[in-house]
C-alpha positions in Angstrom: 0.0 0.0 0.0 1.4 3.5 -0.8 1.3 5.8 2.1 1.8 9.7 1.1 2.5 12.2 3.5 2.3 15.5 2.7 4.2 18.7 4.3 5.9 22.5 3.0 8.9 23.4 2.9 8.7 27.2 1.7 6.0 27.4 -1.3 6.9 24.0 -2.2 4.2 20.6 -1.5 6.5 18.1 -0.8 4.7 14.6 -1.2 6.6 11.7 0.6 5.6 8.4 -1.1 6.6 4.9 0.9 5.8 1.8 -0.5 5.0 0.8 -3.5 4.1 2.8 -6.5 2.5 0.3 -9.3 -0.8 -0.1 -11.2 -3.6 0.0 -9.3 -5.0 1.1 -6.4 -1.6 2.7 -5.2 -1.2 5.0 -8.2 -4.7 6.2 -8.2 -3.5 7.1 -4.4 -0.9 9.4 -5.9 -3.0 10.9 -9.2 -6.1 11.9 -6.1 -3.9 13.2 -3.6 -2.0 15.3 -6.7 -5.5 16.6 -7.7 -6.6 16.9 -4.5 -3.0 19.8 -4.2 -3.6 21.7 -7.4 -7.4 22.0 -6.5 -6.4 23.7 -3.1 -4.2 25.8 -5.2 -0.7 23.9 -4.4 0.9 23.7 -7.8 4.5 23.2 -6.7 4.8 19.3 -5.9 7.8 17.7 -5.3 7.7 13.9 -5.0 10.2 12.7 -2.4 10.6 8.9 -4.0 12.9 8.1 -1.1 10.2 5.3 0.6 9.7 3.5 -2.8 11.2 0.8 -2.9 9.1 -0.5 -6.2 7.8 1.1 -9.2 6.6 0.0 -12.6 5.2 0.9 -15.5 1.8 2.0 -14.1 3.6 3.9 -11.6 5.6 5.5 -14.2 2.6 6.6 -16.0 0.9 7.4 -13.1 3.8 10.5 -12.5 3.4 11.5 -16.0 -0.3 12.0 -15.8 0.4 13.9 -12.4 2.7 16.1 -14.0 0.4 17.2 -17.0 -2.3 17.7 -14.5 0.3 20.1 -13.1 1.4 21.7 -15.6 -2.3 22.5 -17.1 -2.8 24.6 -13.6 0.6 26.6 -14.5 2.6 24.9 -12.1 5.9 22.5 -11.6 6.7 19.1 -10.7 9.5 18.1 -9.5 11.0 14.5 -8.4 13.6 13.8 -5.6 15.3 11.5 -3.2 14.9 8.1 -5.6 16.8 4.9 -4.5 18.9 2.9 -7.1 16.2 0.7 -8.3 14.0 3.7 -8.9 16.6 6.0 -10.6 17.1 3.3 -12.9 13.4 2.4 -14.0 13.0 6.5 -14.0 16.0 6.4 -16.3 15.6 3.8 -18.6 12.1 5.3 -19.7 13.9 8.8 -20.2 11.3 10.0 -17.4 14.0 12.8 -15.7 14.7 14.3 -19.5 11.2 15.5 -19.0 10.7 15.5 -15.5 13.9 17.1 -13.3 15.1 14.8 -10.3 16.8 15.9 -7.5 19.2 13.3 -4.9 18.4 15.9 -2.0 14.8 17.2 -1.0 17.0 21.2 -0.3 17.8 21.1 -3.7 14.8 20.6 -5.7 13.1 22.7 -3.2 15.2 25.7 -4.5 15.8 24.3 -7.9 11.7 26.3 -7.8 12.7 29.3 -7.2 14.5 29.5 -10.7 11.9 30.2 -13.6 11.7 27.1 -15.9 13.1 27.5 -19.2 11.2 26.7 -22.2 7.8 24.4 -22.1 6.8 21.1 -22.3 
């Protein structure tokens, strides 16, 4: 089962995942709780991956679909904190050419502060 927990950390929402994040049930958990942000007018996310331990294809897609939502309301997401296994399923999709990932939480919390460059 995949457990968010959300906090701040300046104008940032900072979503800490643990578990895993596959098909089903436990991506849906992410995509509502996403929408559920960008409703209450939170539109800087930043996934802390650092509690998966799992992710597949579903879970993959379920970030992408997170960040368009994001991106339609005019804001950023952001990934951080990914272990091994993760970095490597995020990389051999090409995900972090599209979406950045950070090793450390501080620095993708201030990588928002810089304006993106160019659209997606």
């Amino acid at each position: 089962m995949l457990q968010i927990a959300p906090h701040a950390a300046e104008d940032v929402t900072v979503l800490k995942l643990t578990g895993q994040l596959i098909y089903g049930a436990e991506s849906r958990t992410l995509a509502e709780q996403v929408k559920m942000q960008v409703a209450g007018g939170n539109v800087q996310i930043l996934l802390d991956l650092s509690g998966v331990g799992f992710i597949d294809s579903g879970g993959v897609g379920e970030i992408v679909a997170c960040y368009s939502s994001v991106r339609r309301a005019q804001g950023q997401l952001k990934m951080c904190g990914a272990t091994d296994m993760v970095k490597k399923v995020l990389k051999i999709v090409r995900l972090p050419t599209m979406i950045s990932l950070f090793d450390k939480e501080a620095e993708a919390v201030a990588s928002f502060a810089v304006p993106p460059t160019g659209s997606t």
